[in-house]
C-alpha positions in Angstrom: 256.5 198.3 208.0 253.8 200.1 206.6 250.1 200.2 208.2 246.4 199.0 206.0 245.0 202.2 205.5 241.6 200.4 206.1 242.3 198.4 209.5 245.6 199.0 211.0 247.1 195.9 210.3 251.1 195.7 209.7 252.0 195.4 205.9 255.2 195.0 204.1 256.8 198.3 202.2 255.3 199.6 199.6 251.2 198.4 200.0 248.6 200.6 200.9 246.4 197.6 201.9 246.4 194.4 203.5 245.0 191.1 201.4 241.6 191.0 203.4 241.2 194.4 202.6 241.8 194.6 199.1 239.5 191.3 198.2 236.9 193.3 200.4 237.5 196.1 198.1 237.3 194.2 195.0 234.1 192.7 196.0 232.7 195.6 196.9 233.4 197.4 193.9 231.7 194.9 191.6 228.7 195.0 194.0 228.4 198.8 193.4 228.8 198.8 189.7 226.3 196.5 189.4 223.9 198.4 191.5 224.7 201.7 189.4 224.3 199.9 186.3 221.0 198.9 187.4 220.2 202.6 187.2 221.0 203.4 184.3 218.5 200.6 183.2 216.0 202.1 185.1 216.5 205.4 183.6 217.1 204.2 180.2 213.8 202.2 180.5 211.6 205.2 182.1 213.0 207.5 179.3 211.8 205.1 176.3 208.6 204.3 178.3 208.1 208.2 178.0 208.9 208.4 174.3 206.8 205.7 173.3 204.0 207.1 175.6 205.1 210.7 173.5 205.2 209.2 170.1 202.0 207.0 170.6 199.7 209.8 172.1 200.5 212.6 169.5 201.0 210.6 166.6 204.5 212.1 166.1 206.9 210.5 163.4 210.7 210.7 164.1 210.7 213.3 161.3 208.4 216.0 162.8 209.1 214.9 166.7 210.2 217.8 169.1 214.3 217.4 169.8 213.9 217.1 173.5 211.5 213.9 172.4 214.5 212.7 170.2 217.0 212.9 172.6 215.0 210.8 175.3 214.8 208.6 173.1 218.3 208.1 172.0 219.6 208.6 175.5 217.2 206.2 176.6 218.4 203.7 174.0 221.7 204.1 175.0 221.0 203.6 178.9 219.1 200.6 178.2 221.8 199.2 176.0 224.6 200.6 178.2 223.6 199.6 181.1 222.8 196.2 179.9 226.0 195.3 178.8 227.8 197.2 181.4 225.3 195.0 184.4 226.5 191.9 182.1 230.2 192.8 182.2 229.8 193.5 185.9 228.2 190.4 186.9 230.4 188.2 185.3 233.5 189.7 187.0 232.0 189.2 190.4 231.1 185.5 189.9 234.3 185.2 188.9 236.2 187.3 191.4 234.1 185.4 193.8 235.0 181.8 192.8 239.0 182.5 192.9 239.2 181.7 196.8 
């Protein structure tokens, strides 16, 4: 008999965990996605708020705008988006991971 690398517990051959401590896992790892996707949102969203604040201020066009300005906004495009979906994808995992028991 093996041991639960996380409490102890006694295990058949050939698990590293026991079931309490996997669907703690599980939940947990939903929980943390979500809270890094929320992040990324964050940073998405201050990146944008900076190149509209940029492209407002100095009457830029996209043509004519500096690269580093171009890049924040693309990347901030992308962590909006990104992170959107990704929160999106994450939630509904944990709801449903949560409703199986």
């Amino acid at each position: 008999m093996n041991q639960c690398t996380y409490c102890g517990m006694e295990i058949p051959e050939g698990k590293k965990a026991c079931q309490p401590c996997r669907d703690n896992l599980i939940s947990k790892v939903w929980k943390r996605q979500i809270r890094a996707y929320g992040l990324f949102i964050a940073l998405g969203l201050a990146l944008l708020v900076y190149a509209w604040f940029q492209f407002a201020g100095h009457h830029y066009t996209i043509s004519d705008a500096p690269l580093v300005l171009k890049a924040a906004t693309v990347m901030g495009g992308l962590g909006l988006m990104g992170g959107s979906f990704g929160l999106m994808l994450a939630v509904f995992f944990h709801l449903w991971h949560g409703r199986s028991r």
